[in-house]
N, C-alpha and C positions, 0 to 999 in steps of 0.2 A: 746676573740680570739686574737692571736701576730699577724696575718697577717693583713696587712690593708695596699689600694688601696687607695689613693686620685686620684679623679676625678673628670676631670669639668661635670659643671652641668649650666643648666639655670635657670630659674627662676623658673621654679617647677625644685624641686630637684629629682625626677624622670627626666629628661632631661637630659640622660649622653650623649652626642655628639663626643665628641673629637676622630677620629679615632686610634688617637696612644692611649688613655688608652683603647678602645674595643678591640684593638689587646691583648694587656693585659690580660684580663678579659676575653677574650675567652682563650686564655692560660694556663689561670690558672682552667680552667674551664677541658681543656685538659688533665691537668695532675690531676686533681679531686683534688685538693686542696682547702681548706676553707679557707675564705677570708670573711672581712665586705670590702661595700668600705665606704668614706669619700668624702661626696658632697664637692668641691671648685670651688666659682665663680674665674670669670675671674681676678676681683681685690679683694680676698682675698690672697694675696701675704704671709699673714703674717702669714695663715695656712700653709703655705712649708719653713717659715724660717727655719724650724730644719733640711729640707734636705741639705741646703745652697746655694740655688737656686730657681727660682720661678715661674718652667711650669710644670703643671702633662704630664705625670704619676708619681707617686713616692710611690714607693712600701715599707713597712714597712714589717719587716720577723726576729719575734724576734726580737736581735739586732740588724739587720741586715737592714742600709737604701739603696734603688736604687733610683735615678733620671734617666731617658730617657727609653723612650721604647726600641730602641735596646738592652740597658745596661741590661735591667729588663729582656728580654729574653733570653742574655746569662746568665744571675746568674740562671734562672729558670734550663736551658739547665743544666748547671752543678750541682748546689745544686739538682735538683729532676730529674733524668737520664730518666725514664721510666716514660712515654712514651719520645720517645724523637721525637720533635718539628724541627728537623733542619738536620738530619741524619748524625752527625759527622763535621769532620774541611769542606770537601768539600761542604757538605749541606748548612752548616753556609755559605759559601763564597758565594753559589750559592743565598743563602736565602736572603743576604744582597743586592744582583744585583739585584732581583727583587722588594727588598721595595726599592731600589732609582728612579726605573722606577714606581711604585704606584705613588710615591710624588711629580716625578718629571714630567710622562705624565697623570694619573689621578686625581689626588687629586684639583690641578689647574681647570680641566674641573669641577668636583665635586662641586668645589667652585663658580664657575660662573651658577651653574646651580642654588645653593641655598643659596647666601650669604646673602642677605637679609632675606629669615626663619630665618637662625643663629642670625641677629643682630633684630627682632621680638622675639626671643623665648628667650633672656637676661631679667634682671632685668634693670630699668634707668641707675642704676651707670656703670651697665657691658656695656650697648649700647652705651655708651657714649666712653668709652675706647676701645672697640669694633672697632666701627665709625673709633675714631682719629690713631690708630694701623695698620689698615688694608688700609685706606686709605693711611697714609703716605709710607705704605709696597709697594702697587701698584700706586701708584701715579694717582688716579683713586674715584671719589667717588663711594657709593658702591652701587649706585644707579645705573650710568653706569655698572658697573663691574655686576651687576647682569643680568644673560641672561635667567632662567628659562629653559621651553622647547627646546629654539632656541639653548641650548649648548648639546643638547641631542644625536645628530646625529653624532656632533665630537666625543662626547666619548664613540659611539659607535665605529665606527672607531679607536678608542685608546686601547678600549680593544679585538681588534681583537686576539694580538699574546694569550691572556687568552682563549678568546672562540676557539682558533684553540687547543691549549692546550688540554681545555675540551670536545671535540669530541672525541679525543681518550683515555683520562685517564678520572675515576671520579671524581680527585681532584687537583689542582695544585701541589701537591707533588706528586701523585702517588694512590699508593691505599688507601691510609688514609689522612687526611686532617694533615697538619703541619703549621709551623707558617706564611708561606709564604700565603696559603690561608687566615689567618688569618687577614693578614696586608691590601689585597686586599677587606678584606670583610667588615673590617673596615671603609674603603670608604662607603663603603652604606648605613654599620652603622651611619655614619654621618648626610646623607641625612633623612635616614627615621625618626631619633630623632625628625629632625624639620620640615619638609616638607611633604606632602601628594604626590608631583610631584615622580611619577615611574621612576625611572631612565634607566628601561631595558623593553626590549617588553616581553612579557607571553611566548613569542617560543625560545626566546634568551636562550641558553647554558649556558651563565653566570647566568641568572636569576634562571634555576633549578636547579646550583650548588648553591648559595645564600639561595634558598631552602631548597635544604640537607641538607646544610653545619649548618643550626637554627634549625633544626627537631635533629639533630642528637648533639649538643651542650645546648639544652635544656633538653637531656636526660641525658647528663654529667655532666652538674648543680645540676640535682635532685639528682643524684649518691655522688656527692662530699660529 
């Protein structure tokens, strides 16, 4: 197969966690495109030396290499149109507002809810790098930094303007799900890799868009 996905992985390489390669991966899933991926721990750097750079995602396509998830979604956007994931130049701009608000008011809470699963579910060498990386990032050990439960309530409150969203539409794009939901739902994907802790209540809006959104990209998987 010419396509191939590198992606982080834990220490079972079944453990794909990283939200920016799920986004991905459900994208590609989107436009029914065949893909293997390519398990990379945290400090296998020198599996992405050929991209020339050393964070997944990094999409292989043919000749063709991509480094960063945004990057990987527009070459998707353009090389394979239909379905299309972003609905044009204003879609793209609008799609991009709301992955800085994902990253910028979820992804944070996300992290404090499960940082510790994350630095559990590495191998030694990756926990180690892990540890020393994230720490230095927040100035914080991660032992502090981890809040479980107790950050549950905040992000719920975080994704209000999402759950107001989906009371009236059934997808954050609209009638079909596109990459914006994707990026949102990759958060979750994060949490559930590693964690048991529920991030959403059983009645929350967001949780039975979460729902659909795996019922309905599980069927697009088999399809590809």
């Amino acid at each position: 197969m010419s396509r191939r996905l590198y992606d982080l992985a834990g220490a079972d390489q079944d453990c794909r966690f990283s939200p920016y390669c799920n986004r991905i991966r459900r994208a590609l899933h989107a436009k029914r495109l065949d893909f293997e991926t390519v398990p990379v721990a945290f400090t296998d750097k020198e599996a992405l030396a050929f991209s020339g750079q050393k964070l997944v995602p990094v999409l292989v396509d043919g000749e063709r290499v991509i480094a960063d998830s945004w990057a990987i979604a527009c070459y998707l956007e353009e090389t394979y149109p239909k379905p299309s994931l972003m609905g044009g130049k204003a879609g793209r701009a609008l799609t991009l507002t709301f992955r800085h608000w994902v990253e910028t008011a979820i992804h944070p809470l996300v992290l404090r809810a499960v940082v510790m699963d994350i630095h559990n579910a590495l191998a030694p060498v990756d926990q180690a790098y892990f540890r020393e990386t994230r720490e230095a990032r927040f100035g914080s050990t991660l032992e502090a930094l981890h809040q479980g439960a107790a950050a549950l309530p905040q992000l719920a409150r975080a994704l209000e303007p999402a759950r107001s969203t989906l009371r009236e539409l059934p997808w954050i794009c609209g009638d079909r799900p596109g990459f914006a939901d994707f990026i949102l739902a990759g958060a979750f994907d994060w949490a559930r890799a590693v964690s048991g802790l529920p991030l959403l209540e059983s009645d929350d809006p967001v949780n039975d868009w979460y729902d659909r959104l795996n019922e309905r990209q599980t069927e697009e998987a088999g399809a590809a």
